[in-house]
LOLUM-664988 format. One record per residue (C-alpha): residue number from 1; chain; x, y, z. Coordinates in steps of 0.05 Angstrom, whole numbers, padded with zeros to 5 digits, always signed. Layout:
<recs>
rec seq->NUM, mol->A, xx->X, yy->Y, zz->Z
...
</recs>
This chain:
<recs>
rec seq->1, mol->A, xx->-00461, yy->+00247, zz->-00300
rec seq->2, mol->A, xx->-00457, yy->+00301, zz->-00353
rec seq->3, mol->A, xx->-00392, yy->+00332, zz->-00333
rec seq->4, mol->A, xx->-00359, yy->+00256, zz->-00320
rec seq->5, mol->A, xx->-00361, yy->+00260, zz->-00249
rec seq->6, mol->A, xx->-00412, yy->+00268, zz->-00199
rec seq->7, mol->A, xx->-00395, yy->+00319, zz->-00128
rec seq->8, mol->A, xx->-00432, yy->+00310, zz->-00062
rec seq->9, mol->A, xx->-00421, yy->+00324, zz->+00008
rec seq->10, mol->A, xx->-00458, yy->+00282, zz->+00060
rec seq->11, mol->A, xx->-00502, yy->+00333, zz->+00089
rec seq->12, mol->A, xx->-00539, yy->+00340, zz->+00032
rec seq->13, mol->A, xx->-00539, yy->+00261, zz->+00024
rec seq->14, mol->A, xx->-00598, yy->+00224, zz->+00072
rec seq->15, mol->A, xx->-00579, yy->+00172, zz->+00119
rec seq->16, mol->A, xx->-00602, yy->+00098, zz->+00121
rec seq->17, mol->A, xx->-00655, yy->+00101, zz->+00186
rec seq->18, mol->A, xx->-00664, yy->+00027, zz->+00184
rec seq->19, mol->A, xx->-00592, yy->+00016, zz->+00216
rec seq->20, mol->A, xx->-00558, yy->+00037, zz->+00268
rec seq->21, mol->A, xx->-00516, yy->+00090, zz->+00282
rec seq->22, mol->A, xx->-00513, yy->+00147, zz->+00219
rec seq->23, mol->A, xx->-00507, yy->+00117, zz->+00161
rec seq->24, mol->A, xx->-00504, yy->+00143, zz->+00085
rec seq->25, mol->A, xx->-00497, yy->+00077, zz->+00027
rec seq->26, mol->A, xx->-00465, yy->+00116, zz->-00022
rec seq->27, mol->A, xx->-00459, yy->+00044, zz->-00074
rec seq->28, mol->A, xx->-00539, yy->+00053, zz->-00093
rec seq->29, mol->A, xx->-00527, yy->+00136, zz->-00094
rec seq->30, mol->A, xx->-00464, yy->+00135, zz->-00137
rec seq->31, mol->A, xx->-00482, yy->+00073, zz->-00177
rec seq->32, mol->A, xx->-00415, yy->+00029, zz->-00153
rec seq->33, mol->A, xx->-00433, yy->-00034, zz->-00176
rec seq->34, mol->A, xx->-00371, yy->-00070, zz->-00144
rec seq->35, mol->A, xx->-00370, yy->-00073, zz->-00073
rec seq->36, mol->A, xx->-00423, yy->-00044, zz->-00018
rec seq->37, mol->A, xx->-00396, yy->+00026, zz->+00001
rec seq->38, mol->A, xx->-00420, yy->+00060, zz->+00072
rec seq->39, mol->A, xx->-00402, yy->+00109, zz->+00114
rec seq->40, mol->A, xx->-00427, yy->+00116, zz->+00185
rec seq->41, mol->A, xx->-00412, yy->+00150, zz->+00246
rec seq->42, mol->A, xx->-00429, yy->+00116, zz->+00314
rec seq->43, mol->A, xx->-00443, yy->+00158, zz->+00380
rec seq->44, mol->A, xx->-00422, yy->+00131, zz->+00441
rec seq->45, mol->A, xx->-00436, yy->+00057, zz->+00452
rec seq->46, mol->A, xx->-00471, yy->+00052, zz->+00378
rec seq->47, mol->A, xx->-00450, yy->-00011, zz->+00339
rec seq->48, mol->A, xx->-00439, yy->-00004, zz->+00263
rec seq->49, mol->A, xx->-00487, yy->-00072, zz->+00246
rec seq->50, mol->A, xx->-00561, yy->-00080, zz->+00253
rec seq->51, mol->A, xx->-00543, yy->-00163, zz->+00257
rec seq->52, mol->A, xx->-00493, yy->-00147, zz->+00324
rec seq->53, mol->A, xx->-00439, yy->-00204, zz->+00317
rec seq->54, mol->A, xx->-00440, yy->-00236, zz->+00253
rec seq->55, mol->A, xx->-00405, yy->-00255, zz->+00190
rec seq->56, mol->A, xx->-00427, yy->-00264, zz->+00114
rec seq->57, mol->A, xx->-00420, yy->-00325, zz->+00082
rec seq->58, mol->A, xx->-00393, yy->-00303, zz->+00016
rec seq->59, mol->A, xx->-00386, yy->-00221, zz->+00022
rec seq->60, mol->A, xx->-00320, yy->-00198, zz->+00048
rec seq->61, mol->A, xx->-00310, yy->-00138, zz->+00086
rec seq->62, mol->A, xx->-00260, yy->-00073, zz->+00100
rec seq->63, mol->A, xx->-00272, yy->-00015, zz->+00147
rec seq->64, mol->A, xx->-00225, yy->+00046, zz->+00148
rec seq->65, mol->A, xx->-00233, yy->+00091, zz->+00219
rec seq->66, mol->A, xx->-00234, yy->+00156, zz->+00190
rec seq->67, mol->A, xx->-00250, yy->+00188, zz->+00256
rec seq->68, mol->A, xx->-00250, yy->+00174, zz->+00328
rec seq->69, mol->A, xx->-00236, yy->+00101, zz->+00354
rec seq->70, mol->A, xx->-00274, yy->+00048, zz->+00361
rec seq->71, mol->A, xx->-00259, yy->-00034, zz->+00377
rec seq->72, mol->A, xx->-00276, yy->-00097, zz->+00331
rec seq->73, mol->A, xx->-00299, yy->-00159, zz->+00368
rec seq->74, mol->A, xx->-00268, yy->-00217, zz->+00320
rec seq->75, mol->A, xx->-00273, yy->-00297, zz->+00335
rec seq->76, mol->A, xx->-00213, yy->-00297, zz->+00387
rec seq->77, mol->A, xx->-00220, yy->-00223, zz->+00434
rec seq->78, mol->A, xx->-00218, yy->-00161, zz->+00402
rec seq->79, mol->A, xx->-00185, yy->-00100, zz->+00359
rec seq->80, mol->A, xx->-00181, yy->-00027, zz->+00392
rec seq->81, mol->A, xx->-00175, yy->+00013, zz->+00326
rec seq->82, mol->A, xx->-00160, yy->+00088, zz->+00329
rec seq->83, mol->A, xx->-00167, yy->+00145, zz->+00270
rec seq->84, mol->A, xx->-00131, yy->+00107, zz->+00196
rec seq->85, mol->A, xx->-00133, yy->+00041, zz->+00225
rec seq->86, mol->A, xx->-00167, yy->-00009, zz->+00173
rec seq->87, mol->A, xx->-00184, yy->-00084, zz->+00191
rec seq->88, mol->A, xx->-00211, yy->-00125, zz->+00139
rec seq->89, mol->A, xx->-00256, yy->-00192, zz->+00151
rec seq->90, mol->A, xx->-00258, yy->-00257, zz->+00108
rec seq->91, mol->A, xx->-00330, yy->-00285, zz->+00089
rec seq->92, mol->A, xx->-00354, yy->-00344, zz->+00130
rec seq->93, mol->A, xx->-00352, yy->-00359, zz->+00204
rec seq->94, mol->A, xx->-00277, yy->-00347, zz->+00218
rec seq->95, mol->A, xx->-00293, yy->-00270, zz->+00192
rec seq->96, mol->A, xx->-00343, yy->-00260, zz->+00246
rec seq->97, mol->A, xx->-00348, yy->-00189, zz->+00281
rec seq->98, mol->A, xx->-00382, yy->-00130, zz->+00309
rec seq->99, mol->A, xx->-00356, yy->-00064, zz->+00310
rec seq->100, mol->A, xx->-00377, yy->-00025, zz->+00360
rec seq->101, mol->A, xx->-00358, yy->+00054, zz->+00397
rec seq->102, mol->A, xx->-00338, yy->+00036, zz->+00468
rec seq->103, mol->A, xx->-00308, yy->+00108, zz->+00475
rec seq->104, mol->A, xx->-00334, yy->+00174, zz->+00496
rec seq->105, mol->A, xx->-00338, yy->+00203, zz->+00422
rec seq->106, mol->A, xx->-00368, yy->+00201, zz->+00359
rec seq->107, mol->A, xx->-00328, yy->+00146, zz->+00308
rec seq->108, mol->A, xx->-00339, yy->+00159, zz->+00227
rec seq->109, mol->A, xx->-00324, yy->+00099, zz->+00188
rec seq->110, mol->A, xx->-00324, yy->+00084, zz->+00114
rec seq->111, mol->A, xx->-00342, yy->+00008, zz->+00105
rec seq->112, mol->A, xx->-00344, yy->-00028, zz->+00035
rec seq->113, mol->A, xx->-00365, yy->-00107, zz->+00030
rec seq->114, mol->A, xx->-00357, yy->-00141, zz->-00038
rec seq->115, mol->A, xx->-00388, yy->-00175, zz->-00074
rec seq->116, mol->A, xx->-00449, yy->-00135, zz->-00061
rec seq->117, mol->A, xx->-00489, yy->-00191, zz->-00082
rec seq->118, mol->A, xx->-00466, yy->-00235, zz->-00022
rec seq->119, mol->A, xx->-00489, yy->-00194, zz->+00026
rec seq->120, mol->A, xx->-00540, yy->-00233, zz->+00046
rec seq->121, mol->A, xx->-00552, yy->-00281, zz->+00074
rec seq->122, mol->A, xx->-00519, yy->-00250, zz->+00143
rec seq->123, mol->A, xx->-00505, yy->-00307, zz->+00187
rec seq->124, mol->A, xx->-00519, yy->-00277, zz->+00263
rec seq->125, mol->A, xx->-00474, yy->-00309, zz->+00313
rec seq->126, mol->A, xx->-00491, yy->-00259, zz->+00386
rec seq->127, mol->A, xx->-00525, yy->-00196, zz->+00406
rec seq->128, mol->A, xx->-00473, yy->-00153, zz->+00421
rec seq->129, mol->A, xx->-00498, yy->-00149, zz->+00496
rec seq->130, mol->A, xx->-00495, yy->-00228, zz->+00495
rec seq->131, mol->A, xx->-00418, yy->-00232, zz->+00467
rec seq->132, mol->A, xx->-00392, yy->-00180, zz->+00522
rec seq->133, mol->A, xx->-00412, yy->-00209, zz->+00577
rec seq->134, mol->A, xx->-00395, yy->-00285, zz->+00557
rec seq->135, mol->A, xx->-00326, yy->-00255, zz->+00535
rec seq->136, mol->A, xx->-00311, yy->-00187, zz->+00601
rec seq->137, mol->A, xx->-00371, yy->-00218, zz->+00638
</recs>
């Protein structure tokens, strides 16, 4: 970075095509070294994780809804979360979640997970098709 600081805009970034929704890791681009930083937007009934409901065993997350709405599936129901809602996840089992658009309209989120090293191993708990109808059948 010559000038000190490095400008983008995401349409001239490419998107991740090995997950789901559209997705631009902006850690590896940037090099931010402390924390996994992502941002994605989901079309209708898109879920933000390739792993559906799962949790990390040492990796934290945070994801701010900079967009839209969209609903987090956590260990005991769910979260509806609508444009600057944030929800944040602890590592291991109890941190367990999907989020998921269950509206109508596109959802941009921006998603960081720290430590980056810890993002594996993901622990899988349900397909997202498998934890909706055990929990709204």
């Amino acid at each position: 970075m010559p000038d000190g600081f490095e400008h983008s805009s995401l349409d001239e970034m490419e998107t991740e095509p090995e997950k789901p929704g559209r997705r631009w890791e902006l850690s590896p681009r940037f090099g931010v070294e402390g924390c996994n930083v992502n941002v994605a937007v989901l079309a209708p009934g898109e879920r933000l994780s390739q792993s559906h409901y799962h949790y990390h065993e040492n990796q934290r997350e945070c994801v701010y809804v900079a967009t839209g709405r969209c609903r987090a599936e956590v260990r005991d129901g769910h979260i509806d979360l609508d444009t600057d809602d944030v929800v944040a996840f602890e590592s291991g089992p109890d941190g367990a979640h999907v989020l998921y658009n269950h509206t109508s309209e596109p959802c941009k989120l921006v998603a960081l997970g720290w430590p980056p090293e810890d993002r594996y191993p993901v622990e899988p708990v349900a397909t997202l098709d498998e934890l909706l109808e055990e929990r709204y059948g």
